[in-house]
C-alpha positions in Angstrom: -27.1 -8.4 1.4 -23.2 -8.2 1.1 -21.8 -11.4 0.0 -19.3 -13.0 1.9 -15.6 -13.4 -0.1 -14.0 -16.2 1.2 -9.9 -16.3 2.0 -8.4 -17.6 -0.6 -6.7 -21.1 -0.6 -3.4 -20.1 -3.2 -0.6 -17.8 -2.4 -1.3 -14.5 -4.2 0.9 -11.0 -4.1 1.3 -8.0 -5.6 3.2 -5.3 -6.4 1.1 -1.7 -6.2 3.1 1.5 -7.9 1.2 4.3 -8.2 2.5 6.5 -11.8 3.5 9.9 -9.8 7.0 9.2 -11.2 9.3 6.5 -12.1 10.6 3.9 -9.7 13.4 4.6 -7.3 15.3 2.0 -5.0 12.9 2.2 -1.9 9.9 0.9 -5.2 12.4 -1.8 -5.9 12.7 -2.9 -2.6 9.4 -3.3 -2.1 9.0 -5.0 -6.0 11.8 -7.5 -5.3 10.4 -8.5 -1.6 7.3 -8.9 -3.2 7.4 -11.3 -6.3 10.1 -13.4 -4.6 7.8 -14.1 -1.8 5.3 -14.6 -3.9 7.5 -17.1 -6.1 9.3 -18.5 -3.2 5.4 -20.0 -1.9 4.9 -21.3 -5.5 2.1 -18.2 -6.0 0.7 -15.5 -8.4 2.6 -11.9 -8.5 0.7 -9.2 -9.7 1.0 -5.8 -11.2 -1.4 -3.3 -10.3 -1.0 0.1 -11.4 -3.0 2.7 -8.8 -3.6 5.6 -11.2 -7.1 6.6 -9.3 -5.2 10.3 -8.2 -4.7 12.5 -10.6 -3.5 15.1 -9.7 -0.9 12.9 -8.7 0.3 11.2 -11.5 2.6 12.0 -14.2 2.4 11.8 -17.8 4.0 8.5 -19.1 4.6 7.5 -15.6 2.5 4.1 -16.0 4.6 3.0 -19.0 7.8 4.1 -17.9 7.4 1.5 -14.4 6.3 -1.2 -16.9 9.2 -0.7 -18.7 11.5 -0.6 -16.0 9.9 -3.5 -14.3 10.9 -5.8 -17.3 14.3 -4.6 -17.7 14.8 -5.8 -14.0 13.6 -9.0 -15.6 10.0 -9.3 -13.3 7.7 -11.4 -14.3 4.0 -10.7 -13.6 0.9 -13.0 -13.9 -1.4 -10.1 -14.6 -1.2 -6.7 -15.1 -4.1 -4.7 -14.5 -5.3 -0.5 -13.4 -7.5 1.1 -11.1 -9.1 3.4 -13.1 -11.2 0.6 -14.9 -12.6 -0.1 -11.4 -14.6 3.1 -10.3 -17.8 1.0 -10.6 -16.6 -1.2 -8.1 -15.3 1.5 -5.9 -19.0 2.9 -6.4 -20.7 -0.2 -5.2 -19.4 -1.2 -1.9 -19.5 2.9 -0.8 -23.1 2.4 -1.6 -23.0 -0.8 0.4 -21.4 1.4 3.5 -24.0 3.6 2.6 -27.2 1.7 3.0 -25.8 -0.1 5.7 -25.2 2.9 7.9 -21.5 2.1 8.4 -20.3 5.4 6.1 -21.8 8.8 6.4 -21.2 12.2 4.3 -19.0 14.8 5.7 -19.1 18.9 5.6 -15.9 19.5 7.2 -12.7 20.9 4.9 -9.4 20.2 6.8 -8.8 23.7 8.4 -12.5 23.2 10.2 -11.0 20.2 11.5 -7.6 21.5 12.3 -9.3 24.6 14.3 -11.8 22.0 16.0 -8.7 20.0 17.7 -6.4 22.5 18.5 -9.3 24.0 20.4 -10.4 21.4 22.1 -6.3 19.8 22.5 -7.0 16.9 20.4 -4.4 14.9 18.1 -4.9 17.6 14.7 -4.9 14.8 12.8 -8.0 13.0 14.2 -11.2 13.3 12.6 -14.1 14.2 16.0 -16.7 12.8 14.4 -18.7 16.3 13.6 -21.1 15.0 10.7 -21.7 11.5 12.3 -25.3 13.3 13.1 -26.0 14.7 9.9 -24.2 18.1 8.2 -26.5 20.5 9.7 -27.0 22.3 6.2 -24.2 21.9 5.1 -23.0 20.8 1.6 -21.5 17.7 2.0 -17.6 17.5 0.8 -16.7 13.8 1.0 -17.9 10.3 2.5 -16.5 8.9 5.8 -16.3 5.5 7.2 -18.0 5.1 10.9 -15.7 3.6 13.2 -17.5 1.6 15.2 -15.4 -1.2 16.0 -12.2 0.7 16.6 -9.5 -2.2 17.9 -7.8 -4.2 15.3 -4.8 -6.1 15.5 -2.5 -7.5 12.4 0.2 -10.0 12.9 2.8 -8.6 10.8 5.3 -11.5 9.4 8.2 -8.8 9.6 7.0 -6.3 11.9 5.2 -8.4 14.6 1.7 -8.5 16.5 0.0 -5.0 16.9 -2.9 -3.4 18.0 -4.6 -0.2 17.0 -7.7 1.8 17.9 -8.5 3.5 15.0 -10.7 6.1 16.8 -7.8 7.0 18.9 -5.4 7.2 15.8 -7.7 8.7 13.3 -11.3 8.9 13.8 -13.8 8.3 10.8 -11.9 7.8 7.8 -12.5 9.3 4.3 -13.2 7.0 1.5 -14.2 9.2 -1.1 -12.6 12.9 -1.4 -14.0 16.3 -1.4 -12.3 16.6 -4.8 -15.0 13.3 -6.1 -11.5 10.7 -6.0 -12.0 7.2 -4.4 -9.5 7.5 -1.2 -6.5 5.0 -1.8 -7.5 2.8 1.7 -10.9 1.8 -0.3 -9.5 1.4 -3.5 -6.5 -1.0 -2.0 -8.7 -2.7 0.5 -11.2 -3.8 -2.1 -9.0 -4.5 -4.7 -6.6 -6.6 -2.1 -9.7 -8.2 -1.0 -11.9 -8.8 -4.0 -8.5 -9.8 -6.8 -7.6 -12.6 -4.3 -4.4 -11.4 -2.7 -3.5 -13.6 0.5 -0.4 -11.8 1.5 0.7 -7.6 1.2 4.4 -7.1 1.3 5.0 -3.2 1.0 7.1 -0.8 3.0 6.8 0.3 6.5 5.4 4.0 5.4 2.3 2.0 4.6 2.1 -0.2 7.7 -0.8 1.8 10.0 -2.7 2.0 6.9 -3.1 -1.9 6.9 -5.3 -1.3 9.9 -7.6 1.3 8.3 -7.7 -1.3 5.1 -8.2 -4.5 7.3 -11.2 -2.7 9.3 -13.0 -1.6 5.8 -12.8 -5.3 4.6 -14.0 -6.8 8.2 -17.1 -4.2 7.7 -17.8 -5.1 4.1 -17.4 -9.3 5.3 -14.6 -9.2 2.6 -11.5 -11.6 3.7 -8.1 -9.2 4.9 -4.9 -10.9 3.4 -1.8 -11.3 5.9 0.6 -8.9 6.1 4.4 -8.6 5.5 6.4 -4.8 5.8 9.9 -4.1 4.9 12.4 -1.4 6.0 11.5 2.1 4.0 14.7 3.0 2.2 16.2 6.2 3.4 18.4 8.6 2.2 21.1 10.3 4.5 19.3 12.9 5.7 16.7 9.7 7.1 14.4 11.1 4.9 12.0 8.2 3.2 12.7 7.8 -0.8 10.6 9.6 -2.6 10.0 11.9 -5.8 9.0 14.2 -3.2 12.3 14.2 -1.6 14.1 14.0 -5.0 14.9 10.1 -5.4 16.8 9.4 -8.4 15.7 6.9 -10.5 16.9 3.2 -10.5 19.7 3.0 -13.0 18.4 0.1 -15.6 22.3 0.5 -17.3 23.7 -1.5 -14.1 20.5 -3.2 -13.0 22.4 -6.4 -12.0 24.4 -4.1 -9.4 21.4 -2.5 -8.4 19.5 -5.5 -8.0 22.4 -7.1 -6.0 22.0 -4.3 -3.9 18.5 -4.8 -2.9 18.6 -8.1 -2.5 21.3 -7.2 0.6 19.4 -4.1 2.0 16.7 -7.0 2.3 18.8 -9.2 4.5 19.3 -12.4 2.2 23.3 -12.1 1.7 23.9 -12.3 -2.2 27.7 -13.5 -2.9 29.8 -11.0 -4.4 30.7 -12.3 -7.3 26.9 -12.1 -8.5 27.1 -8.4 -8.5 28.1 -8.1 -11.9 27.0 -11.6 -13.1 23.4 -10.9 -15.1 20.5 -10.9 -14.0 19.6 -14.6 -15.1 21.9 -16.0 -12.6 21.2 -13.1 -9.9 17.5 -14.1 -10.2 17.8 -17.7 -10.0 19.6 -17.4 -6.8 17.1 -15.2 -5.6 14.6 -17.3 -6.3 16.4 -20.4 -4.6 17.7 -18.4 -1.4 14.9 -16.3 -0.3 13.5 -15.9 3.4 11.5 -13.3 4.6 12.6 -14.2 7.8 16.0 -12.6 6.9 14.3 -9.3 6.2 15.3 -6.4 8.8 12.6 -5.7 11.8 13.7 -2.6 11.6 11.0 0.9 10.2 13.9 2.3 8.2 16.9 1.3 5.9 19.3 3.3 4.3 19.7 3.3 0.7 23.1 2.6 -1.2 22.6 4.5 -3.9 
């Protein structure tokens, strides 16, 4: 029997880097949103480190955001990692498991490629080939069963939405071929099971607050609210990324910088606070803040 987890009454939020580089200004958008929100409604703000990919990460990486983080003068109430909770992960898939609601999957991504461009489906869409079993097959990785597929999120930047997940992306994977916990489990249970009443992250990872809210609503874990800024961009349009070569946030001038996000996020810092500390840049932060202010807009593009 899965026991039922109860929304919490207390505002708690978070702040999620994952250590594939250091921070860049789109990270401290999303950082600065984040714990003044969560100050702002008298709440928690965590620091979770999601270091559950590695192949991903880079050396140091973890460290190097902690460090940074303070130098911008955060705060956190608790700092804690993924990695020390695979168990966990472990569990609820057996949960999904036993309960018929997850299933393991044979297909590698060029099976399901060739399957959708035959048949003129979405390539991205999963048809549901090993729902019935793998046919001999070895099986690669674990899938949830979409069984429920409309969910709708009222986003508190973005607006009301609906999705249907089978049209958008079929049976999900939530443990890889290559034996890693998928990040929509690992964020979903942690959102879900740490307490978190409210997610304010960037656009890029709005849709996958649908595949995180449905894998809570099968497990009967509560789904916290939702909140998603602009994504920085660079002027090409292209989202901030190490990927795209995103410099790192300058900690030399952070009071400029931090100036700087505060406006990209819509709250109008006076001038003169550009080069007056951080102290004093925080404090009005802290005393001016509406997330009502924020853009409703999917992109932003990023002064520096």
């Amino acid at each position: 029997m899965i026991k039922i987890h109860k929304q919490p009454t207390a505002y708690r939020g978070r702040f999620a880097p994952s250590p594939s580089g250091p921070l860049h200004f789109g990270s401290l958008l999303a950082a600065v949103a984040s714990y003044l929100q969560a100050r702002k409604m008298k709440g928690e703000w965590w620091l979770r480190i999601e270091d559950i990919d590695p192949p991903r990460e880079v050396k140091g990486a973890s460290k190097h955001i902690i460090q940074t983080l303070k130098l911008y003068g955060f705060e956190w109430d608790r700092l804690c990692y993924q990695h020390q909770r695979l168990d966990i992960y472990s569990k609820y898939i057996n949960m999904l498991l036993d309960n018929k609601a997850a299933y393991f999957c044979a297909c590698s991504r060029q099976e399901i490629k060739r399957y959708n461009q035959q048949h003129a489906r979405n390539l991205a869409v999963y048809p549901g080939t090993c729902r019935a079993g793998l046919n001999g097959k070895k099986a690669r990785s674990i899938r949830i069963k979409i069984q429920h597929p409309d969910i709708t999120i009222t986003d508190a930047i973005q607006g009301r939405r609906c999705l249907n997940l089978t049209e958008k992306i079929g049976d999900f994977v939530i443990k890889r071929a290559d034996g890693f916990f998928s990040y929509q489990l690992a964020v979903a249970l942690d959102d879900s099971l740490q307490g978190m009443t409210e997610i304010v992250r960037g656009y890029d990872l709005y849709e996958s607050s649908f595949s995180q809210r449905y894998l809570c609503q099968q497990l009967n874990l509560h789904s916290p609210d939702y909140a998603h800024i602009p994504v920085a961009v660079n002027a090409q349009g292209i989202k901030l990324s190490k990927q795209a070569a995103a410099k790192d946030i300058a900690t030399e001038i952070a009071d400029k910088t931090l100036w700087q996000a505060l406006k990209c996020l819509g709250q109008q810092p006076p001038e003169q606070l550009k080069s007056g500390g951080l102290k004093q840049l925080w404090q009005w932060g802290l005393k001016h803040w509406d997330i009502q202010k924020i853009p409703r807009e999917q992109t932003i593009n990023s002064p520096v």
